[in-house]
SEZATOR-736100 format. One line per field, with one value per residue: residue in three letters; residue number from 1; y, z, x of N, C-alpha, C, CB in turn. Coordinates in nm, 3 decimals. Glycine has a CB too. Example, Ala and Ser with C-alpha at 12.3 -4.5 7.8 and 13.67 -1.06 7.14 Angstrom:
2
aa ALA,SER
i 1,2
nY -0.569,-0.225
nZ 0.780,0.708
nX 1.319,1.285
caY -0.450,-0.106
caZ 0.780,0.714
caX 1.230,1.367
cY -0.330,0.003
cZ 0.780,0.787
cX 1.320,1.290
cbY -0.447,-0.060
cbZ 0.905,0.572
cbX 1.131,1.408
This chain:
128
aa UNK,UNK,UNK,UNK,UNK,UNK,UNK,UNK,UNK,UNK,UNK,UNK,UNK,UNK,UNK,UNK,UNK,UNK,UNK,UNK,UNK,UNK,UNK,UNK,UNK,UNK,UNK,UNK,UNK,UNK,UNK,UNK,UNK,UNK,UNK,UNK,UNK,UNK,UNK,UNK,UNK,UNK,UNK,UNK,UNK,UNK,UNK,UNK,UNK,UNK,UNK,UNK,UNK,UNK,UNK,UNK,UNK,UNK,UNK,UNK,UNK,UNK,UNK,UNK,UNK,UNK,UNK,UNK,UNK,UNK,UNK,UNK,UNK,UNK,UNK,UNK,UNK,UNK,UNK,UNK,UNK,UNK,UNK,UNK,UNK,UNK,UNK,UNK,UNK,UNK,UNK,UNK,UNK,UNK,UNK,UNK,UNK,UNK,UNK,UNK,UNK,UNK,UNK,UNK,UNK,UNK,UNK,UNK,UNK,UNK,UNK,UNK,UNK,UNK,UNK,UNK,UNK,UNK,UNK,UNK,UNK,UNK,UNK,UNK,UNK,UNK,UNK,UNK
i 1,2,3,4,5,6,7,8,9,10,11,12,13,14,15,16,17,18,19,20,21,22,23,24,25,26,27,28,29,30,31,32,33,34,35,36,37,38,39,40,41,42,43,44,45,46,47,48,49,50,51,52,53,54,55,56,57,58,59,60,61,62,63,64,65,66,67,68,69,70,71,72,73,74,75,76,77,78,79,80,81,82,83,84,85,86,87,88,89,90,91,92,93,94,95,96,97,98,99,100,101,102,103,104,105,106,107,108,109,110,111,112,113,114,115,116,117,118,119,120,121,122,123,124,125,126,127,128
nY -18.284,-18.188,-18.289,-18.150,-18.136,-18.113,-17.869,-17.725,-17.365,-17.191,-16.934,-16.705,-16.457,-16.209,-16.059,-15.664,-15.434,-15.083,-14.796,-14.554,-14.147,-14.100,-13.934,-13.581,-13.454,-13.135,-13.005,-12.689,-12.673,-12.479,-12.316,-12.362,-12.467,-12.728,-12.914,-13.228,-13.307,-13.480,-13.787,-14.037,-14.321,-14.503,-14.876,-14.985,-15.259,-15.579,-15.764,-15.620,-15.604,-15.409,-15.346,-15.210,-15.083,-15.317,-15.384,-15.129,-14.915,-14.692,-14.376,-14.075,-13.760,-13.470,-13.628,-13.714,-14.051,-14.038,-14.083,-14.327,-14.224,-13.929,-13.984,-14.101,-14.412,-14.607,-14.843,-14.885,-14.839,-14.673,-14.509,-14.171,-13.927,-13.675,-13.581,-13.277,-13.174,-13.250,-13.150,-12.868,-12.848,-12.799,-12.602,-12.279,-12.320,-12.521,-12.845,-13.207,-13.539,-13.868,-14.179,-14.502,-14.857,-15.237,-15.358,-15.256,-15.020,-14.792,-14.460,-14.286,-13.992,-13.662,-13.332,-13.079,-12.750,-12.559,-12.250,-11.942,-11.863,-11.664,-11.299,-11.167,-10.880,-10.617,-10.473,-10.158,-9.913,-9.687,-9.574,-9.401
nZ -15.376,-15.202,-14.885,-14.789,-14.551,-14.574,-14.409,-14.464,-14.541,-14.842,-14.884,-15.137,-15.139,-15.316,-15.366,-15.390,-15.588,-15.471,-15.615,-15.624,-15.618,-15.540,-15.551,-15.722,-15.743,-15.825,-15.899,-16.108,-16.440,-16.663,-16.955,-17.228,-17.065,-16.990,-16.825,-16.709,-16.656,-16.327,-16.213,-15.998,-15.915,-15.733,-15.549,-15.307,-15.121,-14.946,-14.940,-14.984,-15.172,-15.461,-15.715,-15.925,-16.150,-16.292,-16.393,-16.485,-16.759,-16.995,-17.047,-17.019,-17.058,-17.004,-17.035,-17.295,-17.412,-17.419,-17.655,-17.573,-17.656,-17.563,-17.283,-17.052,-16.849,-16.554,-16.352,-15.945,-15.822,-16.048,-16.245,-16.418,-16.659,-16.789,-17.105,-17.192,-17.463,-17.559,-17.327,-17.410,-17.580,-17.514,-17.363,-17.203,-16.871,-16.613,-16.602,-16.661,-16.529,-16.620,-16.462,-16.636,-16.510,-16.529,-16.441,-16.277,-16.253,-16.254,-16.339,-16.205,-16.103,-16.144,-16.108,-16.287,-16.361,-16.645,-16.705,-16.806,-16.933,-16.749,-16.839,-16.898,-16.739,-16.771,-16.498,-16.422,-16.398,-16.389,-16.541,-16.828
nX -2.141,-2.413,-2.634,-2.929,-3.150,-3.527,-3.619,-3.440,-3.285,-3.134,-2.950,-2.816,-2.552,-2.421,-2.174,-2.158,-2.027,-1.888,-1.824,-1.646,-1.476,-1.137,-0.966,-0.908,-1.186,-1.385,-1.135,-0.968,-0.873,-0.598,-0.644,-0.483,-0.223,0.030,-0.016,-0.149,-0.455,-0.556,-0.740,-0.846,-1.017,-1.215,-1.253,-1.523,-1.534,-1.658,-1.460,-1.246,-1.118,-0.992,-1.150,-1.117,-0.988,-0.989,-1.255,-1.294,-1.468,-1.465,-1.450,-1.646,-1.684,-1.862,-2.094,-2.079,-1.934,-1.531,-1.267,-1.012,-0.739,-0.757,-0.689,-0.428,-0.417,-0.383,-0.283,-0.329,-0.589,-0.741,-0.649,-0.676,-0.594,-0.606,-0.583,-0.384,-0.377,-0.650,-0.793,-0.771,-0.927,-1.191,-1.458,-1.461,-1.506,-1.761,-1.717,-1.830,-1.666,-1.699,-1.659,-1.723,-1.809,-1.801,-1.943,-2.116,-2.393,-2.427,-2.270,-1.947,-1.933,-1.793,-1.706,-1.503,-1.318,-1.277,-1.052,-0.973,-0.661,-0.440,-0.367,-0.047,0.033,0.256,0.513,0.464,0.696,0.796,0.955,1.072
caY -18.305,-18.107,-18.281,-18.068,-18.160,-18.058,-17.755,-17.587,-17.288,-17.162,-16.801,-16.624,-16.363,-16.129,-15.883,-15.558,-15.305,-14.936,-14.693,-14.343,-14.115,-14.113,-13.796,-13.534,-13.383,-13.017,-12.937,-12.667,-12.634,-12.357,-12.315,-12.357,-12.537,-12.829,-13.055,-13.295,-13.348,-13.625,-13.846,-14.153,-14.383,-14.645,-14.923,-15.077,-15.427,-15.630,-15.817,-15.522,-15.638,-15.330,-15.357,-15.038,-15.111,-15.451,-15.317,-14.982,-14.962,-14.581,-14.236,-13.945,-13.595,-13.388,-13.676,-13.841,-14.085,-13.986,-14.234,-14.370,-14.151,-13.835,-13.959,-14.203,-14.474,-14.682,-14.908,-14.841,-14.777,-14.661,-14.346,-14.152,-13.880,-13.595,-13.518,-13.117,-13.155,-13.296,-13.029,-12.698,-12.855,-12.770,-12.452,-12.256,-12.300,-12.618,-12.990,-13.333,-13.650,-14.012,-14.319,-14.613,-14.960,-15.301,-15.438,-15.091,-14.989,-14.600,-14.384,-14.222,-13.835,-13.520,-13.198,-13.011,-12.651,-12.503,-12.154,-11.914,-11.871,-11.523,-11.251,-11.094,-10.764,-10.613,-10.395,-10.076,-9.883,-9.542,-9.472,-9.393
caZ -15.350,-15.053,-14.866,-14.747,-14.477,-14.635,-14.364,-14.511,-14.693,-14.853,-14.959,-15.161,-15.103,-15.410,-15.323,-15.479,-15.584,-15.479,-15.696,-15.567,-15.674,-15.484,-15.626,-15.817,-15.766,-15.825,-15.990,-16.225,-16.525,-16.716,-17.107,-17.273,-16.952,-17.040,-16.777,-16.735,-16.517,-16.279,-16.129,-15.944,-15.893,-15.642,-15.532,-15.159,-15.123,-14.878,-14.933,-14.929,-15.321,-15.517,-15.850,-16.016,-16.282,-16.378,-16.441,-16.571,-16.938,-17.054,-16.961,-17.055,-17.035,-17.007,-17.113,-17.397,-17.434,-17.490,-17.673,-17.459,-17.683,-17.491,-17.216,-16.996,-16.734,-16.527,-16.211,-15.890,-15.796,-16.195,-16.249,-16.531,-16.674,-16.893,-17.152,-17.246,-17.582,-17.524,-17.239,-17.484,-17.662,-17.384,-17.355,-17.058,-16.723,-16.531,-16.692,-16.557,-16.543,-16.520,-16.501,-16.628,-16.455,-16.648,-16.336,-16.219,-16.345,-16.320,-16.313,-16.086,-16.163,-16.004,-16.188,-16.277,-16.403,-16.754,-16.686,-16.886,-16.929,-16.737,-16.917,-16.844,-16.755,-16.684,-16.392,-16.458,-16.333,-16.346,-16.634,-16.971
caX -2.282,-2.471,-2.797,-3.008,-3.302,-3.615,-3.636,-3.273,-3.305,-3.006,-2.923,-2.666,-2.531,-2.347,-2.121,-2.157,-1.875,-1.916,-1.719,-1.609,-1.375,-1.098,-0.885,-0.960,-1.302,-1.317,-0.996,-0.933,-0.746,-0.634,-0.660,-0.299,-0.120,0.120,-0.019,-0.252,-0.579,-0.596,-0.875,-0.834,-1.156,-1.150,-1.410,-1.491,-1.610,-1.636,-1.346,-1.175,-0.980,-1.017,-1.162,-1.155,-0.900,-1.008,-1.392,-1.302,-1.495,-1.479,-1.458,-1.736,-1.712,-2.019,-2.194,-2.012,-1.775,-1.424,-1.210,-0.844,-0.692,-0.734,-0.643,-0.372,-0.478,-0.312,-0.376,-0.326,-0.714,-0.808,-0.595,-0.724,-0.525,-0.695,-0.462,-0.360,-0.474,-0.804,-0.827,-0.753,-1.049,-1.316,-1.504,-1.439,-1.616,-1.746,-1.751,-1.851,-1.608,-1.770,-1.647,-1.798,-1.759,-1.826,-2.023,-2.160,-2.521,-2.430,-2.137,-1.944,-1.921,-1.750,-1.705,-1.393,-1.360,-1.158,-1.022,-0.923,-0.483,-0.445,-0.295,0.056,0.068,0.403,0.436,0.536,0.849,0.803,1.079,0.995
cY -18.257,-18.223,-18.194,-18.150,-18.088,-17.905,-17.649,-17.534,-17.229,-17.018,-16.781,-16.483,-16.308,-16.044,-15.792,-15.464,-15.201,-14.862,-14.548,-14.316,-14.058,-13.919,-13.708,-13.425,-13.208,-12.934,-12.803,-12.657,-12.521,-12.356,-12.300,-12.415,-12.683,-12.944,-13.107,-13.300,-13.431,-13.683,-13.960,-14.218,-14.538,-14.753,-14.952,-15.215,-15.476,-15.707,-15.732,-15.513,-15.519,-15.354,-15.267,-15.067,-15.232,-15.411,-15.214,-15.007,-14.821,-14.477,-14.167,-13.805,-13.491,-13.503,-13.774,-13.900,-14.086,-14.093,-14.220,-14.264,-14.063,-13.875,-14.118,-14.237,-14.540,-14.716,-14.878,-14.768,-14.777,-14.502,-14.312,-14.034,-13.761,-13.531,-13.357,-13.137,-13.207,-13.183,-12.878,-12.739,-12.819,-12.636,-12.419,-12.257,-12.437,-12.737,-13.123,-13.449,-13.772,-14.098,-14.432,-14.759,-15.076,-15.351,-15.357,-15.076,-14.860,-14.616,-14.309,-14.084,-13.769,-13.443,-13.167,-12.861,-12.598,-12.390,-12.097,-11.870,-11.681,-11.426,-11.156,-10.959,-10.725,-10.498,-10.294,-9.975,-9.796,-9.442,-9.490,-9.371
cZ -15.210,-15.040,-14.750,-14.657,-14.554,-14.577,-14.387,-14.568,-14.675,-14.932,-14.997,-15.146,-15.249,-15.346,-15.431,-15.484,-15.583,-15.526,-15.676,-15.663,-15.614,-15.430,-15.689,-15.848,-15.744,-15.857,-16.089,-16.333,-16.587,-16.868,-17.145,-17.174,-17.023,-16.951,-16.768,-16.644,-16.469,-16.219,-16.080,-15.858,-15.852,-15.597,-15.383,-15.160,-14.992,-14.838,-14.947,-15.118,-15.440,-15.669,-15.931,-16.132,-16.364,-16.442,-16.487,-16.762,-17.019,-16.922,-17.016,-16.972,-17.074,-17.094,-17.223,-17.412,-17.519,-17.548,-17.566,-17.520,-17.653,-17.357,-17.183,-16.874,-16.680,-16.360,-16.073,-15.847,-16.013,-16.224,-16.412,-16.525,-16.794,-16.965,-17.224,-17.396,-17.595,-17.423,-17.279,-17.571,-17.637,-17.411,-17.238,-16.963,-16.637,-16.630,-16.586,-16.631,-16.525,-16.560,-16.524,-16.572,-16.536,-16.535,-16.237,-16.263,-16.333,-16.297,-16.191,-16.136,-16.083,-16.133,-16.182,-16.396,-16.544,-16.717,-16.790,-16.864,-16.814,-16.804,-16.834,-16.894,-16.661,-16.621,-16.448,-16.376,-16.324,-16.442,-16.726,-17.018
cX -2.315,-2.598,-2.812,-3.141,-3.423,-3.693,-3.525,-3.375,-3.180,-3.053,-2.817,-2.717,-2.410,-2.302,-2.109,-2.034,-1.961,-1.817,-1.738,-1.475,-1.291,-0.988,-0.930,-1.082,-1.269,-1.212,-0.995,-0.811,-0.695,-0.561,-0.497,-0.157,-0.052,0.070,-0.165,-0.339,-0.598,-0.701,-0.844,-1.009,-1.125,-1.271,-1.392,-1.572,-1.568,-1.518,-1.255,-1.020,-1.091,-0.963,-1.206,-1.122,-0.937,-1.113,-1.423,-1.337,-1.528,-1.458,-1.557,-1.688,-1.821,-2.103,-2.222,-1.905,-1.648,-1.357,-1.067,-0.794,-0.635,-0.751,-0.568,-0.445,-0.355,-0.298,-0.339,-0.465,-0.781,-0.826,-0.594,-0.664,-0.573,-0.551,-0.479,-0.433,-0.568,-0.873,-0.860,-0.853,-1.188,-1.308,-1.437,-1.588,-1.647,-1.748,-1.764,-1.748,-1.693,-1.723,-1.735,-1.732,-1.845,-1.914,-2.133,-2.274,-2.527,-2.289,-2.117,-1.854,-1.892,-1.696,-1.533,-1.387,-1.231,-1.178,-0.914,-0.742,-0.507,-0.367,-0.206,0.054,0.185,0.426,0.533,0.608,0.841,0.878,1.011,1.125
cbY -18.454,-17.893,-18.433,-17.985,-18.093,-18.167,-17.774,-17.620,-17.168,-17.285,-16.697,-16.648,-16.384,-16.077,-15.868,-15.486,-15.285,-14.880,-14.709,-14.302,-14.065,-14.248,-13.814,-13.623,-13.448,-13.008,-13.051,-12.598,-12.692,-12.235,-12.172,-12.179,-12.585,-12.792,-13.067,-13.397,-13.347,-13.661,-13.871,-14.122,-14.371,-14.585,-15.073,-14.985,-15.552,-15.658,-15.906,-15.599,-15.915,-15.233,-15.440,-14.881,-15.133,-15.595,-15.307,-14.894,-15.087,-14.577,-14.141,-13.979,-13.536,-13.201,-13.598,-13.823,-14.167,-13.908,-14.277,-14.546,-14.139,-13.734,-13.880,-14.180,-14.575,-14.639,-15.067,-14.809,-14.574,-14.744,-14.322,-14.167,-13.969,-13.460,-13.624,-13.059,-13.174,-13.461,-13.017,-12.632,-12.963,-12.813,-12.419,-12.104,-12.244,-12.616,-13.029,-13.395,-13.648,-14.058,-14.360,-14.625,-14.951,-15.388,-15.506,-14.956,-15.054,-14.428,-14.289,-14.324,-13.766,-13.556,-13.058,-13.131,-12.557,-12.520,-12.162,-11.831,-11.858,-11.498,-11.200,-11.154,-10.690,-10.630,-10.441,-10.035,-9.901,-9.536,-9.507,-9.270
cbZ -15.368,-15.074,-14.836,-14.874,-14.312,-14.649,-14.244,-14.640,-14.727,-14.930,-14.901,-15.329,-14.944,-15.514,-15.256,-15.451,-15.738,-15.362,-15.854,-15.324,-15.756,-15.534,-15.712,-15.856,-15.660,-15.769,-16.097,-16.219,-16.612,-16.611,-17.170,-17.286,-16.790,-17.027,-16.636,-16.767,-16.520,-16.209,-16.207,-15.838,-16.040,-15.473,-15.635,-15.004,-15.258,-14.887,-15.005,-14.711,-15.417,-15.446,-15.873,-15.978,-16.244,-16.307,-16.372,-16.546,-16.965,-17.136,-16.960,-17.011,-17.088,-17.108,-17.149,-17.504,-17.425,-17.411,-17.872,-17.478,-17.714,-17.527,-17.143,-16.975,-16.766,-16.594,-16.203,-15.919,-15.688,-16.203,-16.173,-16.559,-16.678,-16.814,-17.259,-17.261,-17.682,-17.439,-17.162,-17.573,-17.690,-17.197,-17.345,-17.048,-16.776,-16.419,-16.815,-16.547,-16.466,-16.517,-16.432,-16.760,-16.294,-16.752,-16.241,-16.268,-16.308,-16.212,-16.414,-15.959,-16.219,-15.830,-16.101,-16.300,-16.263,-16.920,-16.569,-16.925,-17.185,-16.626,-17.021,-16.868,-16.744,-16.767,-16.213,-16.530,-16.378,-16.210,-16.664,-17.011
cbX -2.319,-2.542,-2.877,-3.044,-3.303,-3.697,-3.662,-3.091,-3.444,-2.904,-2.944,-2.580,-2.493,-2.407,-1.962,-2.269,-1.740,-1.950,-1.729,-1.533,-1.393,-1.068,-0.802,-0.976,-1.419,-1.313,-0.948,-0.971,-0.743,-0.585,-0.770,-0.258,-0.225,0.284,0.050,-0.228,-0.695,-0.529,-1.007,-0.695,-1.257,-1.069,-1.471,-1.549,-1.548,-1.705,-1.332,-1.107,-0.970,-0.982,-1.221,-1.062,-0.752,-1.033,-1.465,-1.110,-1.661,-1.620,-1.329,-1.905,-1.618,-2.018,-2.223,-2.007,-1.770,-1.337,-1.162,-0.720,-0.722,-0.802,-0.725,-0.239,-0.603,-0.212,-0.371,-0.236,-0.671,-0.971,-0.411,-0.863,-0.437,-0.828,-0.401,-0.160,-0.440,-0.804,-0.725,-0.585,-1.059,-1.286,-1.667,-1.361,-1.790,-1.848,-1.603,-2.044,-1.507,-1.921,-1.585,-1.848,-1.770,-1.715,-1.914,-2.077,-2.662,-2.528,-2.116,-1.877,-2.028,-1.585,-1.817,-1.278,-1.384,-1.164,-0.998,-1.016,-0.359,-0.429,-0.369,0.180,-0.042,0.531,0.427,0.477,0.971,0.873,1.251,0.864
């Protein structure tokens, strides 16, 4: 039980999470590669206890959300992992990442680019 004088006034105060992305922005990949794309998305708070991973509630790419499927997570900030075959599924050229957060009222987005495989040409020697 609190009393209060009839001149208190009491405020709260909420702390808010800010969500960046820690890793990642700008990357490209390139069409037919074996590995995977990473992102790491981190929060700051006042208290300084990073809640990325606990409040992480999807991923989108350009827009729509992907299922877990195509891709691995795992904590340490809220390391997201674009998997190769989900990747050789993309057009070529730029695409947007966003995370969603369960406490968040937007996302937090940064681009990354598909490139095409380059093609081997073999240098030539001079003999025939």
């Amino acid at each position: 039980t609190i009393t209060l004088s009839d001149n208190t006034t009491l405020y709260a105060v909420w702390e808010t999470d800010e969500y960046y992305c820690e890793a990642g922005n700008n990357q490209t990949w390139t069409k037919g590669s074996k590995a995977s794309l990473g992102f790491t998305f981190d929060s700051k708070t006042k208290s300084g206890i990073n809640k990325a991973y606990v409040n992480r509630a999807g991923i989108l790419i350009d827009g729509k959300e992907i299922s877990s499927d195509y891709y691995t997570e795992k904590e340490g900030s809220w390391v997201v992992s674009l998997k190769p075959s989900y990747l050789n599924t993309l057009s070529l050229g730029q695409h947007t990442i966003e995370a969603k957060f369960k406490n968040y009222s937007s996302t937090v987005s940064v681009k990354f680019t598909v490139k095409k495989a380059s093609e081997y040409v073999a240098p030539t020697t001079g003999i025939d």
